[in-house]
Structure formats: structure tokens, C-alpha cells
mmCIF file of the C-alpha atoms, coordinates in Angstrom:
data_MODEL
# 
_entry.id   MODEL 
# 
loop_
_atom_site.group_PDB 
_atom_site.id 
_atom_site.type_symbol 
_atom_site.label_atom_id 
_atom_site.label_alt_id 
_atom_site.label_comp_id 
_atom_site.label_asym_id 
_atom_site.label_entity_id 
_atom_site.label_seq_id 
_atom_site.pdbx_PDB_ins_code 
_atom_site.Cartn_x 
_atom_site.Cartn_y 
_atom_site.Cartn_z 
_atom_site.occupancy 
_atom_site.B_iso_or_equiv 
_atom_site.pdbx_formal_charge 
_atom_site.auth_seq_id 
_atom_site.auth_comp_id 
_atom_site.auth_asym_id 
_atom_site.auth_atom_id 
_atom_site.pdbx_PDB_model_num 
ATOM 1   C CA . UNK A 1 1   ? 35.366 -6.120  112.360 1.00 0.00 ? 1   UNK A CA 1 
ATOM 2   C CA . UNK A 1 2   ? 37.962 -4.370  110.312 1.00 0.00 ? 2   UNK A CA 1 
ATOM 3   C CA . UNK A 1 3   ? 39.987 -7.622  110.093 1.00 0.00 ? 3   UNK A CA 1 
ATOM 4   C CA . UNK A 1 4   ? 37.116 -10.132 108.913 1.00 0.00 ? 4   UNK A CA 1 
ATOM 5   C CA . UNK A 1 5   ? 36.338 -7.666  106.462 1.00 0.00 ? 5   UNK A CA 1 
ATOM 6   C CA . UNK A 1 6   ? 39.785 -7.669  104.956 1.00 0.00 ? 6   UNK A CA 1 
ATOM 7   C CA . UNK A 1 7   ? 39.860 -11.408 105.190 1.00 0.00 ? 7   UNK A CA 1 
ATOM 8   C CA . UNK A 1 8   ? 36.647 -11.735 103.447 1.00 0.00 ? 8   UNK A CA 1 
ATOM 9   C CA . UNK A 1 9   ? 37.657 -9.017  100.611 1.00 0.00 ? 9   UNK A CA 1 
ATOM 10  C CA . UNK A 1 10  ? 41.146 -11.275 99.742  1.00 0.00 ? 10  UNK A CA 1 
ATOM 11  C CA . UNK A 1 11  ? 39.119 -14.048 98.819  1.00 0.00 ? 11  UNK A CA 1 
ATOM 12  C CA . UNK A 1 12  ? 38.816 -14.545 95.106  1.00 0.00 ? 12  UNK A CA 1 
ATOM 13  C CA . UNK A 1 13  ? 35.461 -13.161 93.530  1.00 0.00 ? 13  UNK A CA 1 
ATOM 14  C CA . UNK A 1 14  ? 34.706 -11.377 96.801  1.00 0.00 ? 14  UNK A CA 1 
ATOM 15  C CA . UNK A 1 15  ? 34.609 -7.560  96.413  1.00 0.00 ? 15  UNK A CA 1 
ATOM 16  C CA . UNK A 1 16  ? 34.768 -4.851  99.676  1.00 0.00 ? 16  UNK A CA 1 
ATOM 17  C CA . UNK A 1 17  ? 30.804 -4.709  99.409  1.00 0.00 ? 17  UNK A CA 1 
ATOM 18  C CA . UNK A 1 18  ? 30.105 -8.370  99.813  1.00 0.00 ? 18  UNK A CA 1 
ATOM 19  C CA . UNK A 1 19  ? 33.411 -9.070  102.175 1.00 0.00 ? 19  UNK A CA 1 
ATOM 20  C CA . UNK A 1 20  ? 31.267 -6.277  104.745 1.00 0.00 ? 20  UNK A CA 1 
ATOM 21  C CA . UNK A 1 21  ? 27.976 -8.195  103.939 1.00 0.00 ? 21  UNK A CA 1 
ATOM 22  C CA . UNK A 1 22  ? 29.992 -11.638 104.978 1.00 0.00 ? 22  UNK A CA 1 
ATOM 23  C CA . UNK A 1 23  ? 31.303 -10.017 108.011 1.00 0.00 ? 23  UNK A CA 1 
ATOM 24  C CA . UNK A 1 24  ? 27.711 -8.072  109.001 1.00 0.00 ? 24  UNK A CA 1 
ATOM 25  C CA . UNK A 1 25  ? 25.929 -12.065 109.148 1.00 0.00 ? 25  UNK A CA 1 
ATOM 26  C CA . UNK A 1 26  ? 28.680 -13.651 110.873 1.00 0.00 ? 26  UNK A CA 1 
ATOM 27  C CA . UNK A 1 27  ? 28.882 -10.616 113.622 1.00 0.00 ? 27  UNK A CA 1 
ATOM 28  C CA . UNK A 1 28  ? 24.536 -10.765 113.629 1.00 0.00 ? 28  UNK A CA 1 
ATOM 29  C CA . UNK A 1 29  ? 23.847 -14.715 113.394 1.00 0.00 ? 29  UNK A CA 1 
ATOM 30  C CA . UNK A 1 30  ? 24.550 -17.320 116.440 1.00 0.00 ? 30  UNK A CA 1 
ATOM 31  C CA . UNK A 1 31  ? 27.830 -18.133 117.936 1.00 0.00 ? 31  UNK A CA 1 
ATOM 32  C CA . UNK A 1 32  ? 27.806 -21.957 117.112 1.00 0.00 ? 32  UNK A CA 1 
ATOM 33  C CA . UNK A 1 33  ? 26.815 -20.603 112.847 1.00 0.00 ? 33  UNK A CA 1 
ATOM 34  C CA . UNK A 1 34  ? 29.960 -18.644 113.371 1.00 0.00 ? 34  UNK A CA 1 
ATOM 35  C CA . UNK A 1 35  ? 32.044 -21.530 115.106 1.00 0.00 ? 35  UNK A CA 1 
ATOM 36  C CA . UNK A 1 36  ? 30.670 -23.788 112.694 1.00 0.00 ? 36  UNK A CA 1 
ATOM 37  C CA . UNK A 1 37  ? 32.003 -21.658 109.656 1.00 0.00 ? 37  UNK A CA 1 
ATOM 38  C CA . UNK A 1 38  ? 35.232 -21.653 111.804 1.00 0.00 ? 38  UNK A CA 1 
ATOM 39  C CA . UNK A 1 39  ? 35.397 -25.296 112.310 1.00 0.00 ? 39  UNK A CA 1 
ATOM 40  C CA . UNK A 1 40  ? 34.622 -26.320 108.573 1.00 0.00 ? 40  UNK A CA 1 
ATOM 41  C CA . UNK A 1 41  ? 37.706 -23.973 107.166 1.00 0.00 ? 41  UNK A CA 1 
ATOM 42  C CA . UNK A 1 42  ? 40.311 -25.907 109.869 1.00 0.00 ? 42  UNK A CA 1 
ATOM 43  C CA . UNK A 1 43  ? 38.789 -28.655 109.419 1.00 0.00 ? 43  UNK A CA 1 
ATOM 44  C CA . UNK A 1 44  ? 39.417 -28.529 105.145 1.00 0.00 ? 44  UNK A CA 1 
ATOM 45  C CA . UNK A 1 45  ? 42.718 -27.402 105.724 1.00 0.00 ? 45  UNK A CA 1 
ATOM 46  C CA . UNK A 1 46  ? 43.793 -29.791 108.416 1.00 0.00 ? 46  UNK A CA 1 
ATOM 47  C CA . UNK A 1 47  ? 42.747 -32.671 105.834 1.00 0.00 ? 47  UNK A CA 1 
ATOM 48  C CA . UNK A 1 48  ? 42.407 -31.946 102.073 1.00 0.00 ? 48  UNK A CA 1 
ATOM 49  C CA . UNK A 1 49  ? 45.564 -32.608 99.911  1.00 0.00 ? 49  UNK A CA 1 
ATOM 50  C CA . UNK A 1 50  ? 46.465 -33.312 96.960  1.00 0.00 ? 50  UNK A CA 1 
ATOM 51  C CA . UNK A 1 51  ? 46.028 -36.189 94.994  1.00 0.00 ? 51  UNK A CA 1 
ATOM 52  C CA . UNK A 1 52  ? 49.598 -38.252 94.476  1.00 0.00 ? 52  UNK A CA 1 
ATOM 53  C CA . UNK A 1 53  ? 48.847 -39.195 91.608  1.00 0.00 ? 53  UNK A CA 1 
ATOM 54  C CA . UNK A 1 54  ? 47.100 -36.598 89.409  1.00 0.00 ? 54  UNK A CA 1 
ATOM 55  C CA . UNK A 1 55  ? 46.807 -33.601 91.976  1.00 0.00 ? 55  UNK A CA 1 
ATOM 56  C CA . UNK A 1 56  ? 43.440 -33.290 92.359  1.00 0.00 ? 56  UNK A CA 1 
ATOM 57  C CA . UNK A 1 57  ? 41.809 -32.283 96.174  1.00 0.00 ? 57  UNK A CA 1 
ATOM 58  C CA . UNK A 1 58  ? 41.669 -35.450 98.330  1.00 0.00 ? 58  UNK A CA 1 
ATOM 59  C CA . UNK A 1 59  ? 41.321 -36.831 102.042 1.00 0.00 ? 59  UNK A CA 1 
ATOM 60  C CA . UNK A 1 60  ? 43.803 -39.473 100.762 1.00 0.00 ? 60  UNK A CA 1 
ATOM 61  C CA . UNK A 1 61  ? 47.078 -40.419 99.280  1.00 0.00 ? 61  UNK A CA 1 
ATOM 62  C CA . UNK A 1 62  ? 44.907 -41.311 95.951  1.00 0.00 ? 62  UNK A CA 1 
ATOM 63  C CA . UNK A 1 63  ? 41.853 -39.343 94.869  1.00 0.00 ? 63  UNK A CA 1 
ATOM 64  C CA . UNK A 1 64  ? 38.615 -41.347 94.408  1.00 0.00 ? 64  UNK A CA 1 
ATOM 65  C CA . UNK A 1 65  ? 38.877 -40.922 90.797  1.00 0.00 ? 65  UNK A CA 1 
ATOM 66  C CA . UNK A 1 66  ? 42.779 -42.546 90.465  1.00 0.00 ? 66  UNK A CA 1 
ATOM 67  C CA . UNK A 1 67  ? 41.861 -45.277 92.803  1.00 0.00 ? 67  UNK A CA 1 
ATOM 68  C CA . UNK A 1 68  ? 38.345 -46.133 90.424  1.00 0.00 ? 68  UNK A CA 1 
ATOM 69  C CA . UNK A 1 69  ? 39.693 -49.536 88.605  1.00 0.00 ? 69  UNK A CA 1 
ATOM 70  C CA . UNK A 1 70  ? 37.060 -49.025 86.720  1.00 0.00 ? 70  UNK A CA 1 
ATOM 71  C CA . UNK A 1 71  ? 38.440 -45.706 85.423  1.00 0.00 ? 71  UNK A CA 1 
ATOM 72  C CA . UNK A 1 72  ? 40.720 -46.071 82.338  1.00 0.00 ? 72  UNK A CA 1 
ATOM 73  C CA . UNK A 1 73  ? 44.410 -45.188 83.760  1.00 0.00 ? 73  UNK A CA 1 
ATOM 74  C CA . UNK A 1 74  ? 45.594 -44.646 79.708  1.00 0.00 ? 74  UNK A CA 1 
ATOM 75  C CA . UNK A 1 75  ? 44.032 -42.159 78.858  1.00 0.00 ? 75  UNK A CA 1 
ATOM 76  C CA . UNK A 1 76  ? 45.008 -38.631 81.249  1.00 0.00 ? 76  UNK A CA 1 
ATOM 77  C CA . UNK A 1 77  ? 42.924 -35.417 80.352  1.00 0.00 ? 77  UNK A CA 1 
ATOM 78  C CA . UNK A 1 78  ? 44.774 -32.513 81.509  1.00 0.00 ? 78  UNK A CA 1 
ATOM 79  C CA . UNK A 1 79  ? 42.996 -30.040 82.931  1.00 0.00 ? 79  UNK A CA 1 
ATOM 80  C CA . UNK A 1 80  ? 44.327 -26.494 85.175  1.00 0.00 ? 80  UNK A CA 1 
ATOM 81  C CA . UNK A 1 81  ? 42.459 -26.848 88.398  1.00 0.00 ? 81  UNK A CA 1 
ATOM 82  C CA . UNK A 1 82  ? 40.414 -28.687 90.438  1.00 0.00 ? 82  UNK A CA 1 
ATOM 83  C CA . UNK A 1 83  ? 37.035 -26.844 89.829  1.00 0.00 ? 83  UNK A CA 1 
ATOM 84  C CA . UNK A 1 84  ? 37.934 -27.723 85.738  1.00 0.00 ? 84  UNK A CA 1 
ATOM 85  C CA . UNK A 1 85  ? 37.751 -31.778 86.837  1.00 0.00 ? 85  UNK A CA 1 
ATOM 86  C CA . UNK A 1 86  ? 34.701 -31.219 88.821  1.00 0.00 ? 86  UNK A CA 1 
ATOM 87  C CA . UNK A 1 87  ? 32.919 -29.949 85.520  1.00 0.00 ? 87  UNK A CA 1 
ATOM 88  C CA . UNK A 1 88  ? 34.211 -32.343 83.150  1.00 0.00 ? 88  UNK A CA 1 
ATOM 89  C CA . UNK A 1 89  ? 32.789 -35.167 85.910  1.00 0.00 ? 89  UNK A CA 1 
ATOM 90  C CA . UNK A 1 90  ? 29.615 -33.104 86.307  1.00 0.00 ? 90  UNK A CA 1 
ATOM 91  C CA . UNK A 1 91  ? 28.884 -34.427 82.249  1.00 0.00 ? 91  UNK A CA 1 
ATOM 92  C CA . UNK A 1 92  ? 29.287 -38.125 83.378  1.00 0.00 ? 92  UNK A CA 1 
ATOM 93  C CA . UNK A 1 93  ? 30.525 -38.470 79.837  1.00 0.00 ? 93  UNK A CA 1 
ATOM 94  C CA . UNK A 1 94  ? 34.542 -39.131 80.755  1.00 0.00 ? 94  UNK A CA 1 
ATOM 95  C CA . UNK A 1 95  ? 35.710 -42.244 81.886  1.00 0.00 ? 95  UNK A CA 1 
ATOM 96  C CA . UNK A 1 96  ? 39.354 -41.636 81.867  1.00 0.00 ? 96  UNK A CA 1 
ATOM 97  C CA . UNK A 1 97  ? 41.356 -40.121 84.699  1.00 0.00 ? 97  UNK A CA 1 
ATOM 98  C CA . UNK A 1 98  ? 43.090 -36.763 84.849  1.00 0.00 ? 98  UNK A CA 1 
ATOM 99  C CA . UNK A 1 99  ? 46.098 -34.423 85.906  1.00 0.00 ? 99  UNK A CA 1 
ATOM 100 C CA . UNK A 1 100 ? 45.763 -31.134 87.128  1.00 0.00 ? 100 UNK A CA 1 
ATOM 101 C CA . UNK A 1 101 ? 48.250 -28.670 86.539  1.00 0.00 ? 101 UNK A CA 1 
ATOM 102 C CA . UNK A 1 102 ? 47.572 -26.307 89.311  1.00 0.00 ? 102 UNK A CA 1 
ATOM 103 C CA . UNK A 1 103 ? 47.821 -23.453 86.841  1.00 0.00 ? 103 UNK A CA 1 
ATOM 104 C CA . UNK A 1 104 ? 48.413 -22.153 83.845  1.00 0.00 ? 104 UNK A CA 1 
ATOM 105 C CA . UNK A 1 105 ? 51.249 -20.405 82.114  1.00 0.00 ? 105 UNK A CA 1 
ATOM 106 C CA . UNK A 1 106 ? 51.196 -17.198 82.291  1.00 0.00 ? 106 UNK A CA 1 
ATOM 107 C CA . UNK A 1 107 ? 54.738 -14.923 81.915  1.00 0.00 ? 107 UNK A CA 1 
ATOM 108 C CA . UNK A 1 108 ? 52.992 -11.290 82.948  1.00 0.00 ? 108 UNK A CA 1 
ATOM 109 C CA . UNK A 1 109 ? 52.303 -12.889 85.856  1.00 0.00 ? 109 UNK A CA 1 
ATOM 110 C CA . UNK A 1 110 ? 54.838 -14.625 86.465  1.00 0.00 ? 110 UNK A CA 1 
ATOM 111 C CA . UNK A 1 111 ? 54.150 -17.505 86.600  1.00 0.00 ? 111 UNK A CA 1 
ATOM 112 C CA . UNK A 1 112 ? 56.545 -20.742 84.113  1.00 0.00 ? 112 UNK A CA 1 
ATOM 113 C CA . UNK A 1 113 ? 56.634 -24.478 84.056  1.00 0.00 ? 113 UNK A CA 1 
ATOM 114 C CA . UNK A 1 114 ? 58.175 -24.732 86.846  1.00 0.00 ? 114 UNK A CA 1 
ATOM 115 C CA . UNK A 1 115 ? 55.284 -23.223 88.739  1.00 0.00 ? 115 UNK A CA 1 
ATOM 116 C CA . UNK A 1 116 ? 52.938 -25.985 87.501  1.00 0.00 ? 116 UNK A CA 1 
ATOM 117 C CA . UNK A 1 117 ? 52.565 -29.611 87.682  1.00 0.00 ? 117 UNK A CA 1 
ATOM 118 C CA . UNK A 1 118 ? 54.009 -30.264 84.538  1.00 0.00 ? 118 UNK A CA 1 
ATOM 119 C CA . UNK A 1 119 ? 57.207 -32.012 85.663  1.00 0.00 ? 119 UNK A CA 1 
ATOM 120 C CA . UNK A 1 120 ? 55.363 -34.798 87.404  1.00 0.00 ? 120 UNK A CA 1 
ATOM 121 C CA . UNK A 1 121 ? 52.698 -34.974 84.054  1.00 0.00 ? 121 UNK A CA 1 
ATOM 122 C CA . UNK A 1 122 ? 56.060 -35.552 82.204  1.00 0.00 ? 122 UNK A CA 1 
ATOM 123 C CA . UNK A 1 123 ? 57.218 -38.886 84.873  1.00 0.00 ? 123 UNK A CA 1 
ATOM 124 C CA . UNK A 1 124 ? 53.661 -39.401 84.788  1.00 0.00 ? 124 UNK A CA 1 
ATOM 125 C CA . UNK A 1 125 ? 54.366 -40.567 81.210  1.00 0.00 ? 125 UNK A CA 1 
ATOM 126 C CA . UNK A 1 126 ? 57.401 -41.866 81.379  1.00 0.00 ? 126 UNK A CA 1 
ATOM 127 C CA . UNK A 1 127 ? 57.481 -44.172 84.237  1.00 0.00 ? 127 UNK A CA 1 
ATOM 128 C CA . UNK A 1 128 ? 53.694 -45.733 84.277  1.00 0.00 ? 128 UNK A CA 1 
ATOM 129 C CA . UNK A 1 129 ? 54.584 -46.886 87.793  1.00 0.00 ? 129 UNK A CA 1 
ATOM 130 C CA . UNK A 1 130 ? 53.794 -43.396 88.774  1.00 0.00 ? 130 UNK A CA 1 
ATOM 131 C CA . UNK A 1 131 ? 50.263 -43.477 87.038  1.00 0.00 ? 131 UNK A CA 1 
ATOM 132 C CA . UNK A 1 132 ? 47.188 -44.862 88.293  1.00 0.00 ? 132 UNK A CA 1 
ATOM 133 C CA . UNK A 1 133 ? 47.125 -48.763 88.780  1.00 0.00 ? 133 UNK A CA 1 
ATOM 134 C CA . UNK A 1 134 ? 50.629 -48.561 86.885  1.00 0.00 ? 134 UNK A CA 1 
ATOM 135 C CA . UNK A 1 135 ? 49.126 -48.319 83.426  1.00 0.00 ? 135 UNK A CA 1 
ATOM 136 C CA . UNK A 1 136 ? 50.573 -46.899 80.516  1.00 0.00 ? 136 UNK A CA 1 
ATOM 137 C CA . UNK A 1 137 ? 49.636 -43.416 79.485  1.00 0.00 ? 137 UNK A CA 1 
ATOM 138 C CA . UNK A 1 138 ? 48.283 -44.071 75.857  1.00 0.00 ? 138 UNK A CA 1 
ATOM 139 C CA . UNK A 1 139 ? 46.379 -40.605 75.595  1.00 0.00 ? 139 UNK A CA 1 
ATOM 140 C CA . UNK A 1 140 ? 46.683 -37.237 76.784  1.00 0.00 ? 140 UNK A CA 1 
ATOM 141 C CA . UNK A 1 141 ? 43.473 -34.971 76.072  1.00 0.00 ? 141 UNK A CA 1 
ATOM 142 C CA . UNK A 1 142 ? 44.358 -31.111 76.913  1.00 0.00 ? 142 UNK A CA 1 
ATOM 143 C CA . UNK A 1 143 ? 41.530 -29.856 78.094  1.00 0.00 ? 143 UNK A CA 1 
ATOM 144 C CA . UNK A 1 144 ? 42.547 -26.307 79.070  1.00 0.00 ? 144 UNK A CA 1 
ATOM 145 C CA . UNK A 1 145 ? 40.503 -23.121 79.295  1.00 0.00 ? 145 UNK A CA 1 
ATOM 146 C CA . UNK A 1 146 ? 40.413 -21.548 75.638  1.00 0.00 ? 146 UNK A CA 1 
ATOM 147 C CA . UNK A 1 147 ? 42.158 -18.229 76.876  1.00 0.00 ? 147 UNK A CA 1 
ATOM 148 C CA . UNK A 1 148 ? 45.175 -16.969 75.041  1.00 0.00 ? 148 UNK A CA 1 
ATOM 149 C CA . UNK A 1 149 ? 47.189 -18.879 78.504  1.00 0.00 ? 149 UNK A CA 1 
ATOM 150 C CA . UNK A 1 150 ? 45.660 -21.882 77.948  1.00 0.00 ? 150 UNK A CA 1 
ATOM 151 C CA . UNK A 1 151 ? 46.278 -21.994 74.950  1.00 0.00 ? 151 UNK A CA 1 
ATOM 152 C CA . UNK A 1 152 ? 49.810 -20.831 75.529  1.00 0.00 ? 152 UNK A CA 1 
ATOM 153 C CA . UNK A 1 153 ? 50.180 -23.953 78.029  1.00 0.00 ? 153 UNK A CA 1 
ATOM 154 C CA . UNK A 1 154 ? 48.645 -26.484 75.534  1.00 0.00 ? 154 UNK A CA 1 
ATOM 155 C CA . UNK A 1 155 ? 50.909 -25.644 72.802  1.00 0.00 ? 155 UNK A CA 1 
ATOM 156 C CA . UNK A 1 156 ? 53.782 -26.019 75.494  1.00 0.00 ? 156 UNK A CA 1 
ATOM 157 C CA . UNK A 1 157 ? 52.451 -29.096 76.931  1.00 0.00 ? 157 UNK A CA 1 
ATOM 158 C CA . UNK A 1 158 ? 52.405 -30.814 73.419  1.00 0.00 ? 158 UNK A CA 1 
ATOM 159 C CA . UNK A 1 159 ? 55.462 -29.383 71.799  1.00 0.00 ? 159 UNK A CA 1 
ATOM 160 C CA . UNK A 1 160 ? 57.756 -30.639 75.274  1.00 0.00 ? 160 UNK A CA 1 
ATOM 161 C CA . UNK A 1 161 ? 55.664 -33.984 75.000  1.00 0.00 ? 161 UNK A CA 1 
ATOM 162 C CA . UNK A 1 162 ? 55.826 -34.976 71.445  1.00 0.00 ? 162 UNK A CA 1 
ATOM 163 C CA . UNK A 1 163 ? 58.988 -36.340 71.507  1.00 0.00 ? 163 UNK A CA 1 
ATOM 164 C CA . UNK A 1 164 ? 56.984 -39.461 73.926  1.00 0.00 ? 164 UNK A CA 1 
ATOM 165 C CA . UNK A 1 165 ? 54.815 -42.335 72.692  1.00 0.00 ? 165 UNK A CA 1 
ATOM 166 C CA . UNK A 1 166 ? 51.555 -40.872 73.892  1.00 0.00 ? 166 UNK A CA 1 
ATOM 167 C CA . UNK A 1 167 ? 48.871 -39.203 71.713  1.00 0.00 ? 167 UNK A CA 1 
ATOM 168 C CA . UNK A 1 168 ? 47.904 -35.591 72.698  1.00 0.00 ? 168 UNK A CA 1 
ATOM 169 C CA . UNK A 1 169 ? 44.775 -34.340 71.145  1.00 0.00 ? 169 UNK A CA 1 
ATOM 170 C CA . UNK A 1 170 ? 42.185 -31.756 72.532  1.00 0.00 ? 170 UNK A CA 1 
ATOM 171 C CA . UNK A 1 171 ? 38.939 -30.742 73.511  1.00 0.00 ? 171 UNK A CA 1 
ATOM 172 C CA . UNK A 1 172 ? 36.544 -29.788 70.101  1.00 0.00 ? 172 UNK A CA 1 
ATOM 173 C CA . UNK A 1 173 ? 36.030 -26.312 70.534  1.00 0.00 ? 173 UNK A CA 1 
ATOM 174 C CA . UNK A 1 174 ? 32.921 -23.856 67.943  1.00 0.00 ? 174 UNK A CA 1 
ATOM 175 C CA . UNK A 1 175 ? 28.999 -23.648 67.912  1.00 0.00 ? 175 UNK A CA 1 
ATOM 176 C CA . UNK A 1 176 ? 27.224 -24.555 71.157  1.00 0.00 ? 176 UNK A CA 1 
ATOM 177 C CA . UNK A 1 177 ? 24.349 -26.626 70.030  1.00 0.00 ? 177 UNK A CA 1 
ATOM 178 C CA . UNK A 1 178 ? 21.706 -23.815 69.914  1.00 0.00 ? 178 UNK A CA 1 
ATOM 179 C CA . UNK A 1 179 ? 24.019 -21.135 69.303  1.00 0.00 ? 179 UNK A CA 1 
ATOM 180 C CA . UNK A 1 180 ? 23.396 -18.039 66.579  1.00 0.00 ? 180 UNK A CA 1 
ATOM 181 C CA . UNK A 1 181 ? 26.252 -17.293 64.056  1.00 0.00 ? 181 UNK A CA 1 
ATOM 182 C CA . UNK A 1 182 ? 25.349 -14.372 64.022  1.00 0.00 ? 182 UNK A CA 1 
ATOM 183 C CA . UNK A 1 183 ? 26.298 -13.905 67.749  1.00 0.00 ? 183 UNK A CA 1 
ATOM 184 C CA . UNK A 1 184 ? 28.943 -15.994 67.670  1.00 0.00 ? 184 UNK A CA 1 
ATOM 185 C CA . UNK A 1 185 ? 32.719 -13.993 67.834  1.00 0.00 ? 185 UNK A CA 1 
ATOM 186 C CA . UNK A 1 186 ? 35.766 -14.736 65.296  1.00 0.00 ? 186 UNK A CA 1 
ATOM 187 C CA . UNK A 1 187 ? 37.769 -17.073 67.574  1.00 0.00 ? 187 UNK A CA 1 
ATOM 188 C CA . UNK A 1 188 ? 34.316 -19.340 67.790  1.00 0.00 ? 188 UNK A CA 1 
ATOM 189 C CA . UNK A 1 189 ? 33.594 -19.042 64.285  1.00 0.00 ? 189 UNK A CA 1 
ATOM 190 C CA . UNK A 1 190 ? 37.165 -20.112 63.500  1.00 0.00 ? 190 UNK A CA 1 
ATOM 191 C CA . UNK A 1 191 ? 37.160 -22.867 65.976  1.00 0.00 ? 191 UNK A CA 1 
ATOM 192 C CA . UNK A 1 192 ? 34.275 -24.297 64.591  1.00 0.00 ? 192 UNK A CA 1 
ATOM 193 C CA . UNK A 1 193 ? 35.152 -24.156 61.268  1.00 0.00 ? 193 UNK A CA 1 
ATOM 194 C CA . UNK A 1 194 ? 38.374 -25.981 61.814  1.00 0.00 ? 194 UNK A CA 1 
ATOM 195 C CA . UNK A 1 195 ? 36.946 -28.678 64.106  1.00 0.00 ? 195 UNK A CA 1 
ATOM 196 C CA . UNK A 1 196 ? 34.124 -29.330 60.990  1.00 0.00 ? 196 UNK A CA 1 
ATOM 197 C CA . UNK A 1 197 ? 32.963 -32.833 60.721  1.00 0.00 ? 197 UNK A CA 1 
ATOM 198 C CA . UNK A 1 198 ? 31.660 -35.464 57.863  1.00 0.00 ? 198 UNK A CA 1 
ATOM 199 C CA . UNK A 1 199 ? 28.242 -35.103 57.789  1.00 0.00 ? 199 UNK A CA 1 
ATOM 200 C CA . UNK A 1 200 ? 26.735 -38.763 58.653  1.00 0.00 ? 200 UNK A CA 1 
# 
């Protein structure tokens, strides 16, 4: 019991309270709900990989989204995990394709360039061969958490690409429509102000 426990608390998100609550309903429910659990976790990591191409979770060698033609290849939104691409396809609003970087810079913990995806973003550029249906990247949209790492990463990202024939731009960032100014903090307010458009 001691053991599921401690497996259940190293899971991100999943405190010592809830890791003996998970433990408690396996130990009390069926044997097949407990295999079942079992079976699904082997069965995810016996399959799921990543994406060649852009690094995203797949059963493939391409993930559904590189392998779309009806995606467009040239433009690449850059994104740091997995769970970031599932929200951005949640909106139904992007039509492009992506690259995950697995991460974001981060030097208190360790963690550099090296430690991301970046590398293969770069030959991603370079050599359209190894982007989706060959294209050439025309766009790259960062679209990285607004944290002081992710912004740390996007300023790296576009200062080691600049020097390439691709245009880097980024996700608007202020107001959420229905927001209070009042209740909004400085980095919004800032955000907002500088991402100001022509009224129509």
C-alpha cells in the first residue's frame, strides 16, 4: 500500500492526501477496474511517441496534425508541450502546424537548449525536407507560456533564429474580452497597451 501511495504522490499535481485517496479506490474497487488502470498505462507507454516531425504525442511516425495536407506546413507555432497544442486545437481557430519544444528554458533548474527541441526546430527551418509535406517554413508564431521562462525561451528562440528567412512573431497578449482594469496586474496592463490596435 505504502508503494502505490508513493507512486501516486510523484505524479505531477498529486499531493500525499490525494496519492492515499488514489491508492484507497484502487485497493476497494474490482480487480479487472484495477487491471484495467494497469493495462491502459502499459498500454500508452508501449505505443505513444513522439511525433518525427514536430514532437507532439503520436501512435505514428507522423502526428495526425503533420500528416493533415490540409494543414498549412509554412507556418510552425511553437509551443512547450503537448497539453499547450491540445489547447491551441481546442479553439479550432489555427490551421497551421506546430513544434513542441518539450520544455522550456529554465537555468535554476537546470535545464538549456540543449535540453529542448530546439536543435531540430532550427533543421526544421533550414532543410524543409525535414518539415511537414517538405514545405518551406515561412512563419514561426511563439506561442509560449507568458512566464518570465517563456519568455526567456522566446527571446532565445528569435534572437538564434533571426539570422534565417522565416518570420517569428507571437501570440497578442492584454485584456481578456470581459476583463476589469481595475483587476487587471502591471504585466497585463503593459501587454495590452503595447499590443494596442487601430480602431476599425
Amino acid at each position: 500500500m505504502e508503494r502505490l501511495v508513493a507512486e501516486f504522490a510523484r505524479l505531477p499535481g498529486i499531493g500525499r492526501r490525494t496519492a492515499e485517496r488514489l491508492a484507497f479506490h484502487i485497493v476497494k474497487s474490482d480487480s479487472s477496474e484495477a487491471l484495467r488502470l494497469a493495462e491502459a498505462v502499459q498500454e500508452v507507454k508501449r505505443s505513444v511517441k513522439h511525433c518525427s516531425v514536430c514532437f507532439n504525442f503520436t501512435d505514428d511516425r507522423l502526428c495526425s496534425i503533420c500528416a493533415d495536407p490540409r494543414r498549412d506546413a509554412s507556418t510552425v507555432m511553437v509551443v512547450e508541450q503537448p497539453r499547450d497544442l491540445i489547447a491551441m486545437e481546442f479553439t479550432g481557430m489555427y490551421r497551421g502546424v506546430y513544434h513542441v519544444l518539450m520544455g522550456r528554458l529554465s537555468p535554476l533548474e537546470g535545464i538549456g537548449p540543449g535540453d529542448l527541441t530546439f536543435a531540430e526546430l532550427a533543421r526544421r527551418i533550414d532543410d524543409p525536407g525535414l518539415n511537414s509535406r517538405g514545405e518551406v517554413v515561412a512563419e514561426l508564431i511563439l506561442a509560449l507560456n507568458p512566464t518570465l521562462e517563456g519568455d526567456g525561451t522566446g527571446l532565445y528562440v528569435a534572437s538564434e533564429l533571426k539570422s534565417r528567412k522565416v518570420k517569428i512573431t507571437r501570440l497578442a497578449r492584454g485584456l481578456a474580452t470581459g476583463s476589469r482594469l481595475e483587476l487587471a496586474n502591471k504585466a497585463v496592463l503593459s501587454d495590452a497597451l503595447e499590443e494596442r490596435r487601430e480602431v476599425q
